[in-house]
PAZAPA-4460 file (N, C-alpha, C; in steps of 0.05 Angstrom, whole numbers, plus 32768, in hexadecimal, padded with zeros to 4 digits):
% residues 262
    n_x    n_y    n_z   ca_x   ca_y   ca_z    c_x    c_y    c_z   seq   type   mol
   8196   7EAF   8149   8184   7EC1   813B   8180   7EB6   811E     1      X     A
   8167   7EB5   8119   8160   7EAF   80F2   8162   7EBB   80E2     2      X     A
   817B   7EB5   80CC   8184   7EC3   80B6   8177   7EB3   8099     3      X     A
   8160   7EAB   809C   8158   7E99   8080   8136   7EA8   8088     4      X     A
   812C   7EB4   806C   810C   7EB4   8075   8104   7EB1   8058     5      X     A
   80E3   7EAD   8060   80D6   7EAA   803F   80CD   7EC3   803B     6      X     A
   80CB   7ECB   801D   80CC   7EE5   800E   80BF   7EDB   7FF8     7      X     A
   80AA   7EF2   7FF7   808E   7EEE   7FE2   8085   7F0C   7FD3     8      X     A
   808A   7F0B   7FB7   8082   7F1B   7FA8   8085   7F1A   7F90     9      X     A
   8074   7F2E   7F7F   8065   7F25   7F60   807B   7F1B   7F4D    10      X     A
   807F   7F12   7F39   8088   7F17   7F1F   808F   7F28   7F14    11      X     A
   807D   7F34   7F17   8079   7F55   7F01   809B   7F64   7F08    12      X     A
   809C   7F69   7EF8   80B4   7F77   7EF2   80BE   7F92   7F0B    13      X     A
   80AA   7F9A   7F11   80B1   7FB6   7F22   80BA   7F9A   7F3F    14      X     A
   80AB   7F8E   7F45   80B7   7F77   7F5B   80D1   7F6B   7F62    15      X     A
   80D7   7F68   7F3E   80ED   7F55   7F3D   8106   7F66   7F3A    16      X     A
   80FA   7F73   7F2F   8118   7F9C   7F27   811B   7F9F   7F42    17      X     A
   810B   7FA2   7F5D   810D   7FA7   7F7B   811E   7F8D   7F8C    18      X     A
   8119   7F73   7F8A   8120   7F64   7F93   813D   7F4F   7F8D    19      X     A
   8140   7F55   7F6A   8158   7F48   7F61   816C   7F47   7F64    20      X     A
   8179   7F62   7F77   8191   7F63   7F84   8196   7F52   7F9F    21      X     A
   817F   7F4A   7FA8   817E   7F49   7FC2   8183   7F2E   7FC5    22      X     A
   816D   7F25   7FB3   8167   7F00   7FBB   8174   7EF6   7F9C    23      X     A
   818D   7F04   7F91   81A7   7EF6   7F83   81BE   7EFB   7F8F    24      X     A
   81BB   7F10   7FAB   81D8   7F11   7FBD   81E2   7F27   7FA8    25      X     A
   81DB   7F35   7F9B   81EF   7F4D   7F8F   81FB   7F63   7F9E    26      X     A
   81ED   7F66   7FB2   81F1   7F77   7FCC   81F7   7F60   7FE6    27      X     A
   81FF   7F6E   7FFC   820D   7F64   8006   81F1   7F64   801F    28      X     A
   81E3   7F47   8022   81CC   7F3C   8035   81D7   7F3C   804D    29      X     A
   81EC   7F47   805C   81EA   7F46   8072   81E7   7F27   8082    30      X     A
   81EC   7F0C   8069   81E8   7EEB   8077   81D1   7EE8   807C    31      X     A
   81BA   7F00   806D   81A0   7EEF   806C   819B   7EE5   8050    32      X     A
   8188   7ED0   804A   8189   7EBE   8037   8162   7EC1   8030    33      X     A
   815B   7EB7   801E   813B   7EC0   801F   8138   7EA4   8012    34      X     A
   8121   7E97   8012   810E   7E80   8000   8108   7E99   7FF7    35      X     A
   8100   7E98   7FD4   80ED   7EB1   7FC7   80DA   7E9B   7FBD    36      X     A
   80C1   7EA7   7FBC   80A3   7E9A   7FB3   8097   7EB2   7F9F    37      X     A
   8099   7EAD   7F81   808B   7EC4   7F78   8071   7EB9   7F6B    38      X     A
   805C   7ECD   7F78   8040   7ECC   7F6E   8033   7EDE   7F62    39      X     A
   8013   7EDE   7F5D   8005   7EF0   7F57   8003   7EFE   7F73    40      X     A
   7FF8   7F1A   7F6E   7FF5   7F2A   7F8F   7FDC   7F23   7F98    41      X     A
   7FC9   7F11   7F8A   7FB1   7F10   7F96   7FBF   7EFF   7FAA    42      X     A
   7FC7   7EE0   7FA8   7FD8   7EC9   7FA5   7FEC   7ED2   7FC8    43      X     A
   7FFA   7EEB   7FB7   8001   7EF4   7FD8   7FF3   7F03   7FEF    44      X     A
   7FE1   7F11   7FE1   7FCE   7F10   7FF5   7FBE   7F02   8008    45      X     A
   7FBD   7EE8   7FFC   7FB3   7ED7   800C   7FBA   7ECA   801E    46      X     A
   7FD8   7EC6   800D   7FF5   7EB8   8029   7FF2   7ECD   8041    47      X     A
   7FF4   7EEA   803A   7FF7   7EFB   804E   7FDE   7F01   8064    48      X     A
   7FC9   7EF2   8056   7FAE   7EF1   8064   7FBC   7EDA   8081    49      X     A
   7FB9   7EC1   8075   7FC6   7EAB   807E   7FE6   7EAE   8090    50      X     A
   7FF3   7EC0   8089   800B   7EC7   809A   801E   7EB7   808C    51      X     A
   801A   7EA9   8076   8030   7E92   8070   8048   7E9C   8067    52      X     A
   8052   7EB0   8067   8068   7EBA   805B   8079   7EDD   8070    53      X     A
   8098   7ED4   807B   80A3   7EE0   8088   80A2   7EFC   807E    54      X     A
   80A8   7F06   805A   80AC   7F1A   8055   809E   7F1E   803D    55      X     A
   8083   7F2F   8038   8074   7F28   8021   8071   7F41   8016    56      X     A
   8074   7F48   7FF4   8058   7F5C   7FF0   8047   7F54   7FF2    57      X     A
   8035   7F66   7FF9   8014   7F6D   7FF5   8000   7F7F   7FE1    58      X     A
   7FED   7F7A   7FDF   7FD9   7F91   7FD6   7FD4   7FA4   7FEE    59      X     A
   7FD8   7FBD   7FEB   7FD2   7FD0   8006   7FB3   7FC5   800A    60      X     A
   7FA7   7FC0   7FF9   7F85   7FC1   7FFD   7F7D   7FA9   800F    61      X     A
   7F95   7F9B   801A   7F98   7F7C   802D   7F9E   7F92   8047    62      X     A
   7FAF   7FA3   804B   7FC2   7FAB   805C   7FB3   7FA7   807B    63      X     A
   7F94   7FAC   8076   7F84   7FB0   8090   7F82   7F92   809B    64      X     A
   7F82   7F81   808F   7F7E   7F63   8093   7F9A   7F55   809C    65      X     A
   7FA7   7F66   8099   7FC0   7F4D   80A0   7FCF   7F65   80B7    66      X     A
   7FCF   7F80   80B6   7FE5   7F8F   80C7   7FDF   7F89   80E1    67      X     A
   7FD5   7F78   80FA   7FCC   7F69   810F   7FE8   7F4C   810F    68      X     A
   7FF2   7F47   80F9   800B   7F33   80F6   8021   7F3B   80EA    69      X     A
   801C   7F57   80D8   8033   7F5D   80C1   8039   7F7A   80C9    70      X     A
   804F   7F86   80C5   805C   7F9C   80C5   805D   7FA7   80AC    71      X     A
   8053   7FCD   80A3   805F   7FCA   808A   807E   7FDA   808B    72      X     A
   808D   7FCF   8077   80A4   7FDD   8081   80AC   7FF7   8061    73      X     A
   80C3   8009   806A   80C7   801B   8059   80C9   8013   8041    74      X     A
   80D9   7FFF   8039   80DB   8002   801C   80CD   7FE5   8002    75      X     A
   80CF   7FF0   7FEB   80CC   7FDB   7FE2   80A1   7FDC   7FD6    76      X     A
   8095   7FF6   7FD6   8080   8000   7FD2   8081   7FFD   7FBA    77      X     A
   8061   8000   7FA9   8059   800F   7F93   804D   8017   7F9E    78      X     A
   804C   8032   7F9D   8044   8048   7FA2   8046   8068   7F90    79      X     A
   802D   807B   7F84   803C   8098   7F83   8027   8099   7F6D    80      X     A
   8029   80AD   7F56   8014   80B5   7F4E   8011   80B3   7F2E    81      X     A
   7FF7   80AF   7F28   7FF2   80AD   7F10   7FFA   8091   7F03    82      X     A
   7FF4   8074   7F1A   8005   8061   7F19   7FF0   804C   7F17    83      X     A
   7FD9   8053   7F1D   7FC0   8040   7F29   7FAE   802C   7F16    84      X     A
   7F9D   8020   7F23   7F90   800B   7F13   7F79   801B   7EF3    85      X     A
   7F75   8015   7EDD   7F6E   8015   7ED3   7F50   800C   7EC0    86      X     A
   7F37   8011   7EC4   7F20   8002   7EC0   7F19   800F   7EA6    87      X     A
   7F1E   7FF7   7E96   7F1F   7FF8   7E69   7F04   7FDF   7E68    88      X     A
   7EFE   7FE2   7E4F   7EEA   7FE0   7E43   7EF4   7FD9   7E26    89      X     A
   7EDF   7FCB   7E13   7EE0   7FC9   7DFB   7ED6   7FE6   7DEA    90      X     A
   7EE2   7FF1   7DDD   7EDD   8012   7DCB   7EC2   800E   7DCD    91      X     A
   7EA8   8001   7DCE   7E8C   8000   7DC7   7E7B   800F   7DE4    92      X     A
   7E91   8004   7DFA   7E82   8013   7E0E   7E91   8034   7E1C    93      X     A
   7E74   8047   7E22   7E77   805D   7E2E   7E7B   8069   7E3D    94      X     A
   7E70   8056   7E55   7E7D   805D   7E6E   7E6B   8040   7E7B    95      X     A
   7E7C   8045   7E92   7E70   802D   7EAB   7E5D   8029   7EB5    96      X     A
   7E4B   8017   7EB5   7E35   8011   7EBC   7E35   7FF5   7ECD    97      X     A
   7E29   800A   7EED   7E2C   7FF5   7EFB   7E18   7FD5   7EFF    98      X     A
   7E16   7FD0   7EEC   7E0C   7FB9   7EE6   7E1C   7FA6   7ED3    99      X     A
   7E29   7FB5   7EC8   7E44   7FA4   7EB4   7E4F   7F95   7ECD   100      X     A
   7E59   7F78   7EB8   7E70   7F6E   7ECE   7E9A   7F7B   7EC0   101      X     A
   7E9A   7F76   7ED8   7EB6   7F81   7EDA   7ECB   7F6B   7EDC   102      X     A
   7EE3   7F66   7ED6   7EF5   7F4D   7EE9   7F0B   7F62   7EED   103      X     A
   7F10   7F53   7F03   7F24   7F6E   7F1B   7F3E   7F58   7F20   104      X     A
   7F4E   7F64   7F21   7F69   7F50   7F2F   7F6E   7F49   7F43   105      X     A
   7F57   7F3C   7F50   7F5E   7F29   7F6F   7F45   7F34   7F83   106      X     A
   7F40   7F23   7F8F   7F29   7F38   7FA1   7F3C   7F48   7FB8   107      X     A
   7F4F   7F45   7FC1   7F60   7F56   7FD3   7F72   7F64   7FCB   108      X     A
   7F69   7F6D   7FB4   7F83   7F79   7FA4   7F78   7F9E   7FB3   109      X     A
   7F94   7FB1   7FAD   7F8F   7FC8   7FA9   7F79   7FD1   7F96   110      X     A
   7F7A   7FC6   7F7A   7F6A   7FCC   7F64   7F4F   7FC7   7F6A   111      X     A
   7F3D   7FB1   7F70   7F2A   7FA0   7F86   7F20   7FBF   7F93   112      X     A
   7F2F   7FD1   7FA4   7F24   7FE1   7FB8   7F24   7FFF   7FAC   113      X     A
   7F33   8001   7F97   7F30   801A   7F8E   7F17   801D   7F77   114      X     A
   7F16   8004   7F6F   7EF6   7FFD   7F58   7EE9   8006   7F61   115      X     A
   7EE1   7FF7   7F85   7ECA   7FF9   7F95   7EC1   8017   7F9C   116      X     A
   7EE2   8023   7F9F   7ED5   8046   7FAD   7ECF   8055   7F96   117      X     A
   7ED4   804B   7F81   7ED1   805D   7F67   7EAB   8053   7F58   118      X     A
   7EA8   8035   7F68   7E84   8030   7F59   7E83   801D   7F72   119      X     A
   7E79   8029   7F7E   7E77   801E   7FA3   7E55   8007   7F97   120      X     A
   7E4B   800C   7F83   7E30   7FF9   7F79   7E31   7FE8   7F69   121      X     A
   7E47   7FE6   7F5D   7E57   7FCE   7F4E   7E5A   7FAE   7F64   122      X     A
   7E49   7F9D   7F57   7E4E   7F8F   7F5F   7E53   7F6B   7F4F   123      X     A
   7E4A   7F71   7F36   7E56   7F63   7F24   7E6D   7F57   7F1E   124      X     A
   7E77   7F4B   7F36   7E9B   7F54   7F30   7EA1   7F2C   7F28   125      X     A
   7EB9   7F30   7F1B   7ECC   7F19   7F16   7EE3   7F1B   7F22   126      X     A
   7EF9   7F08   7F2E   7F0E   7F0B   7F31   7F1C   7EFA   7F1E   127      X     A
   7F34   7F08   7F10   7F42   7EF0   7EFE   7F64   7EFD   7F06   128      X     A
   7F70   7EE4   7F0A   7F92   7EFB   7F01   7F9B   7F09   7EEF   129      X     A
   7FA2   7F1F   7EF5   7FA6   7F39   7EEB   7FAE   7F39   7EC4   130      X     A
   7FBC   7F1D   7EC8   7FBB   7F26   7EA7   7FAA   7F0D   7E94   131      X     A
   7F93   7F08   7EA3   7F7C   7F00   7E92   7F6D   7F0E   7E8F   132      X     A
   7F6A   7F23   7E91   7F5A   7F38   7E9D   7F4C   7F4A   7E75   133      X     A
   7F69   7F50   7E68   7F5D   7F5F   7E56   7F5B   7F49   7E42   134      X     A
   7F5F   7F2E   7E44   7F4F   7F1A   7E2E   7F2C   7F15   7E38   135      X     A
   7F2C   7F1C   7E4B   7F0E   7F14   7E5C   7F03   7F27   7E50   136      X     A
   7F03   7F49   7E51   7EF4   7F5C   7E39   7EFC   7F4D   7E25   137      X     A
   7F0C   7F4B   7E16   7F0F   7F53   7DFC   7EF2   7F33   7DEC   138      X     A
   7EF7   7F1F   7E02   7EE5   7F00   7DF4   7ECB   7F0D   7DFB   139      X     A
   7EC6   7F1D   7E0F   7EA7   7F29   7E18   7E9B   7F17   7E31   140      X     A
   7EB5   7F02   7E3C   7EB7   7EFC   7E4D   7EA4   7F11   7E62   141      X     A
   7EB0   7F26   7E6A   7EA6   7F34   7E7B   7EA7   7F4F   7E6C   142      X     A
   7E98   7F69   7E6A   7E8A   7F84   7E65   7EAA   7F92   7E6D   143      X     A
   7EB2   7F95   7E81   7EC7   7FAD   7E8B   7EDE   7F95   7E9B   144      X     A
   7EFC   7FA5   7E9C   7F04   7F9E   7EB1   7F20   7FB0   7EBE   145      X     A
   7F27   7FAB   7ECC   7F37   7FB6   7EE5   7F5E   7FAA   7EDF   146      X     A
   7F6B   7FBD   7ECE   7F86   7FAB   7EC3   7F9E   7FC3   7EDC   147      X     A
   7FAE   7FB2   7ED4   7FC7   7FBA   7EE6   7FDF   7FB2   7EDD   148      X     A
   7FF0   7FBE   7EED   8007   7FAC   7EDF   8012   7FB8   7EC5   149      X     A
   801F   7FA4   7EBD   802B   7FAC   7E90   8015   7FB2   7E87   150      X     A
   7FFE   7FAC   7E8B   7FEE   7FAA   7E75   7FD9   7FC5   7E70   151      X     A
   7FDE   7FDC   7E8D   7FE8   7FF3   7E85   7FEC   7FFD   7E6C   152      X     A
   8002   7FF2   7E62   800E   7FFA   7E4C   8008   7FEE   7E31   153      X     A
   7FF9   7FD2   7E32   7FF1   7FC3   7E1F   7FCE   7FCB   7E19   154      X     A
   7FBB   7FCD   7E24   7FA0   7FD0   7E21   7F99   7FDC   7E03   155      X     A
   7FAC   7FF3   7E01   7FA4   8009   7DE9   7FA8   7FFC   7DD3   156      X     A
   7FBD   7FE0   7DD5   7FC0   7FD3   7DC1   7FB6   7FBC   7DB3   157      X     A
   7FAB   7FB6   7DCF   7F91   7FA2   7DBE   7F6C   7FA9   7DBA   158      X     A
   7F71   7FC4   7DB4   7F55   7FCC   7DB2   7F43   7FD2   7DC1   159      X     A
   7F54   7FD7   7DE0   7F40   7FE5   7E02   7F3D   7FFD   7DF4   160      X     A
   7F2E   8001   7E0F   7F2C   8017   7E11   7F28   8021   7E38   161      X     A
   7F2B   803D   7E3A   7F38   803D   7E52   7F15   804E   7E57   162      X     A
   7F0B   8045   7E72   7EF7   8051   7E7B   7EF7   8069   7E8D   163      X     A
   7F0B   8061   7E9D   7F0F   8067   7EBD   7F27   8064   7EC4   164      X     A
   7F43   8073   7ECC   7F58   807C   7ED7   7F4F   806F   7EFC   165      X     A
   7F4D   805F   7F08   7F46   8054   7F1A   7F60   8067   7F38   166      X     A
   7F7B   8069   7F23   7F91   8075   7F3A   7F85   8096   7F3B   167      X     A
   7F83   80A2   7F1F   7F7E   80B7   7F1B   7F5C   80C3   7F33   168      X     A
   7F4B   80B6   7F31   7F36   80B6   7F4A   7F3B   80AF   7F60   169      X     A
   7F51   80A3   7F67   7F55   80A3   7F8B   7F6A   80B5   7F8C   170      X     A
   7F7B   80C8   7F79   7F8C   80DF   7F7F   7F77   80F4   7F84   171      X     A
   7F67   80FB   7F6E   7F50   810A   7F77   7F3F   810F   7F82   172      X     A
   7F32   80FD   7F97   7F20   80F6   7FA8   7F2F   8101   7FC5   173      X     A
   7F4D   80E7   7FC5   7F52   80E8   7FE7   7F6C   80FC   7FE3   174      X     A
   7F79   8104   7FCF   7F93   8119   7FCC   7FAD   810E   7FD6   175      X     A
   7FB0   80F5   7FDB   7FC6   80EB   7FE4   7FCD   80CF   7FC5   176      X     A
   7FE3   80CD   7FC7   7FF1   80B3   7FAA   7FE1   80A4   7FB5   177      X     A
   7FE4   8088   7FA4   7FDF   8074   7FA3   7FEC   805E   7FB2   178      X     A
   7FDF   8055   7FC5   7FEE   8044   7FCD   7FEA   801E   7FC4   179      X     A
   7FFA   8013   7FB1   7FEE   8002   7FA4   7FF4   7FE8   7FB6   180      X     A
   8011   7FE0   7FB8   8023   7FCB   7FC7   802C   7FD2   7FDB   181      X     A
   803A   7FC7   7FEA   8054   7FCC   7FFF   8055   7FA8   8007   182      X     A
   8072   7FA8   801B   8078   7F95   801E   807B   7F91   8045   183      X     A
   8072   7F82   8043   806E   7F7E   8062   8083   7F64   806A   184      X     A
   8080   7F5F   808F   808D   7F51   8097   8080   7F46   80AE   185      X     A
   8082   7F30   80BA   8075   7F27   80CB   807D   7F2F   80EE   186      X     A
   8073   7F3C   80FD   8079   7F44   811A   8080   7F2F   812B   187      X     A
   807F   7F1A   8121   8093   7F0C   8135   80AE   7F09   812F   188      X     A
   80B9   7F11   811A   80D7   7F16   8114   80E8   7F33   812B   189      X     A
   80FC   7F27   8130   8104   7F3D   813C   810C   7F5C   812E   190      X     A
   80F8   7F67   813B   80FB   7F8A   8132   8112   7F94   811F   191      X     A
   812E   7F90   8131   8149   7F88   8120   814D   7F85   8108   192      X     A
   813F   7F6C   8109   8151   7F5A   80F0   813C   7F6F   80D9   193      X     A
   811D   7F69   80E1   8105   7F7B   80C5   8111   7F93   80BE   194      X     A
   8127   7FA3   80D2   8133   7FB9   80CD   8140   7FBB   80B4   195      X     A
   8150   7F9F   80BC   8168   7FA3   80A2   8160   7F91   808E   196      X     A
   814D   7F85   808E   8146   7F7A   8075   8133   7F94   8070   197      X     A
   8130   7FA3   8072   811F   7FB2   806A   8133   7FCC   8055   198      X     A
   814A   7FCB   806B   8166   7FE0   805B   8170   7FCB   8042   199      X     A
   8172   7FAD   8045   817A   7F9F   8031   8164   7FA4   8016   200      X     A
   8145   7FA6   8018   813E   7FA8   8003   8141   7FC5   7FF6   201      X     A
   814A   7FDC   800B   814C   7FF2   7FF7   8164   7FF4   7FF3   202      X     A
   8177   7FE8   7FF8   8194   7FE7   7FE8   8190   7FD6   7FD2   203      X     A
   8182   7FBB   7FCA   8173   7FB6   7FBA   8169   7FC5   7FA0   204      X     A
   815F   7FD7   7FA9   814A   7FE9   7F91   8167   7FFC   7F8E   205      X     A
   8179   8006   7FA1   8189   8016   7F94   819D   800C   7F85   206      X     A
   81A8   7FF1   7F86   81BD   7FDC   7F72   81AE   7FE1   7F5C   207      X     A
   8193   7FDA   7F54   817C   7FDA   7F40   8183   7FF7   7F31   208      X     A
   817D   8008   7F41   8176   802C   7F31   818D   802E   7F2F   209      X     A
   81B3   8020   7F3B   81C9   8028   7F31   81CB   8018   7F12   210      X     A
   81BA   8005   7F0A   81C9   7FFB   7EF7   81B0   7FFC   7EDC   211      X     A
   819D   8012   7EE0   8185   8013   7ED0   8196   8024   7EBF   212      X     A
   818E   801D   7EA5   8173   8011   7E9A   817B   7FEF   7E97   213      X     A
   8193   7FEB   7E91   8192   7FCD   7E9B   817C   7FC0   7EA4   214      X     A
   8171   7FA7   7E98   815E   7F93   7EA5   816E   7F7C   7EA9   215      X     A
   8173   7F75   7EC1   8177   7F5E   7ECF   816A   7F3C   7EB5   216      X     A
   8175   7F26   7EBA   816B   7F11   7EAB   815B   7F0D   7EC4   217      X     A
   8156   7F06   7EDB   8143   7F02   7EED   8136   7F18   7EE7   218      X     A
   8129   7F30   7EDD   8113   7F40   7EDC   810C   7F35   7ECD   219      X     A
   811D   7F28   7EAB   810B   7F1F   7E98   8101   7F0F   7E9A   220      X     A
   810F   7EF9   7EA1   8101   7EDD   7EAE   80EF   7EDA   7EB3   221      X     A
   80DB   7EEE   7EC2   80CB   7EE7   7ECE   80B6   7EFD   7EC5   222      X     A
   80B4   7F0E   7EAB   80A4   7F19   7EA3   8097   7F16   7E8E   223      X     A
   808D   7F00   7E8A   8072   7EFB   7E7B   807A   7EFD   7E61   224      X     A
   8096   7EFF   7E50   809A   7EFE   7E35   8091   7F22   7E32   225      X     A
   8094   7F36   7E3F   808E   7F46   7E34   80A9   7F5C   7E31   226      X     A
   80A1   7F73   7E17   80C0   7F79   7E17   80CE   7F88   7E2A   227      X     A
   80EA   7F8F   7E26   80F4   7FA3   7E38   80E7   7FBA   7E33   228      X     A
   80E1   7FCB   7E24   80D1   7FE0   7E20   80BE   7FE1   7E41   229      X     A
   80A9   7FCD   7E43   8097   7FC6   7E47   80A2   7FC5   7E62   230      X     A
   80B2   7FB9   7E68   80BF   7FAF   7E7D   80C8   7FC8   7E92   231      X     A
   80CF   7FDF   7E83   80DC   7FF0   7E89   80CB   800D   7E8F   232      X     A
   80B1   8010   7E82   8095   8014   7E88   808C   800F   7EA3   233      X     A
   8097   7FF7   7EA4   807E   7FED   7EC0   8093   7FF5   7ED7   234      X     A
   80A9   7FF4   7ED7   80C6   7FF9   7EE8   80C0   8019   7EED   235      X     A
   80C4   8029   7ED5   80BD   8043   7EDB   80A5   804D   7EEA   236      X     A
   808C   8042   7EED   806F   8048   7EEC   8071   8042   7F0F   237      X     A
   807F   8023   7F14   807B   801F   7F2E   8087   8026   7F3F   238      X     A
   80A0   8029   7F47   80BE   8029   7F50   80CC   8041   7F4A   239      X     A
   80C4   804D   7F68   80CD   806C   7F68   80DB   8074   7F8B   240      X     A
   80D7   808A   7F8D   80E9   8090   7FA3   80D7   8083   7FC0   241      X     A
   80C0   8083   7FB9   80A8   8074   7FD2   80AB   8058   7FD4   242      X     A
   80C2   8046   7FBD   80C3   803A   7FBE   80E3   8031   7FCE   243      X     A
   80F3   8049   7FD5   8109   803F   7FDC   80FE   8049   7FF5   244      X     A
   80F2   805B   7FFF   80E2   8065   8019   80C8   806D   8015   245      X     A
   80B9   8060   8027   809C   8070   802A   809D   8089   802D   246      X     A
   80AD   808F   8046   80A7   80AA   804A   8098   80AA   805B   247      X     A
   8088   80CB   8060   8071   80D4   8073   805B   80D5   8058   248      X     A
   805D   80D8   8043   8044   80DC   802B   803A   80C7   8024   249      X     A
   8052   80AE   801E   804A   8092   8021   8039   8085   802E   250      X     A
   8047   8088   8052   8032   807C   8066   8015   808A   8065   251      X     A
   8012   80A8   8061   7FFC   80B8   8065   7FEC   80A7   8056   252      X     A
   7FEC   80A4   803A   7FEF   808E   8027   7FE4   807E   802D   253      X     A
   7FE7   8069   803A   7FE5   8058   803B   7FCC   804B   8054   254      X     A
   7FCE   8063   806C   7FC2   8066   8081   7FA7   806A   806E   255      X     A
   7FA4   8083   8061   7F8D   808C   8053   7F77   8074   8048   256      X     A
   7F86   8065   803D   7F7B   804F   802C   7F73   8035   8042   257      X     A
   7F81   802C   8052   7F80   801E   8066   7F67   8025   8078   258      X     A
   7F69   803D   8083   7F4C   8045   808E   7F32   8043   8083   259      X     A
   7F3C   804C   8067   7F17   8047   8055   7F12   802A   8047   260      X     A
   7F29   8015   8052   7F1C   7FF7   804D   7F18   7FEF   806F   261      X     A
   7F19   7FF7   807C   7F09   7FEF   8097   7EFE   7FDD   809B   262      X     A
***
């Protein structure tokens, strides 16, 4: 039986706070071993389009395109509320006009599908990775755009301005969280093994929440020079109890959003 698989997910800090116990052996792997590949989620979305990777996150807004090869399993989500994509502007503009161009973070991103249900006539769009995104407004590169991630927390500081709450309109619309990520697995692995790598990553997130507020040097490593403050923002914002289990609110969740990209 195969105890070595490849394992794919972001940088960003809420990723690496979830996964650092796991794929440094701080917990006890059960003799499985992982290749880790960390990308942008557009980046993994696309592997996951392609199937190239045993154990991946995703953007839920992929989920319809790939769940025919991938499993999603319990843990290891962003998911829950008041957590969602963000569409800012330079202070000069008033509201959205769908003729502005926009740049969005990936075309298969979650953010990508919640734009669309929120200005279904928008079609001006750019894709750039997620953190080119608020230099693209700010040069006039592009009119509006679609941020995620830290930068959440950075926009107000370089002179955005916030248009549109993008999470805040799909809580209100469909009444269920947000379902932003989850992490899938490929169905030709045996049932079994996805089981307990699936218990391995939420013993994972619980090594993590036993030793918080601690940041790991693998969280910093791999976060963009930005501070712990910052760091610890995006940890709080993403990485919650939907993330050690979906749940039944989760999947509802998740189903919800899955059906209306069809």
């Amino acid at each position: 039986m195969p105890m070595h698989f490849s394992l794919a997910f972001s940088p960003c800090p809420n990723d690496t706070f979830i996964f650092e116990a796991l794929v440094n052996q701080k917990i006890d792997t059960k003799g499985y071993t992982f290749s880790v590949h960390l990308e942008d989620v557009q980046t993994l979305n696309e592997w996951a389009i392609e199937g190239k990777m045993d154990f991946t996150k995703i953007s839920y807004g992929v989920f319809n395109q790939v769940q025919s090869n991938y499993q999603l399993l319990n843990s290891g989500s962003a998911l829950g509320k008041g957590v969602g994509p963000l569409l800012i502007s330079k202070p000069n503009v008033d509201r959205f006009d769908n003729r502005m161009s926009v740049a969005i973070p990936g075309e298969n991103t979650t953010a990508h599908l919640l734009f669309s249900l929120a200005y279904p006539q928008s079609n001006n769009k750019t894709f750039k990775i997620f953190h080119e995104i608020e230099d693209a407004v700010l040069s006039g590169q592009v009119d509006t755009g679609v941020i995620i991630h830290e930068n959440r927390f950075t926009y107000q500081d370089k002179g955005l301005k916030l248009l549109m709450d993008l999470g805040s309109h799909w809580e209100n619309t469909q009444h269920v969280p947000i379902p932003l990520g989850g992490i899938i697995a490929k169905k030709t692995i045996d049932p079994l093994i996805i089981n307990q790598v699936d218990q391995l990553i939420k013993k994972s997130i619980e090594y993590a929440f036993s030793n918080y507020p601690f940041i790991a040097p693998y969280v910093k490593e791999h976060s963009q020079e930005m501070s712990e403050e910052v760091m610890r923002k995006h940890i709080d914002l993403y990485v919650n109890n939907f993330s050690l289990d979906l749940g039944i609110e989760g999947r509802r969740a998740v189903e919800v959003l899955t059906n209306m990209n069809q």
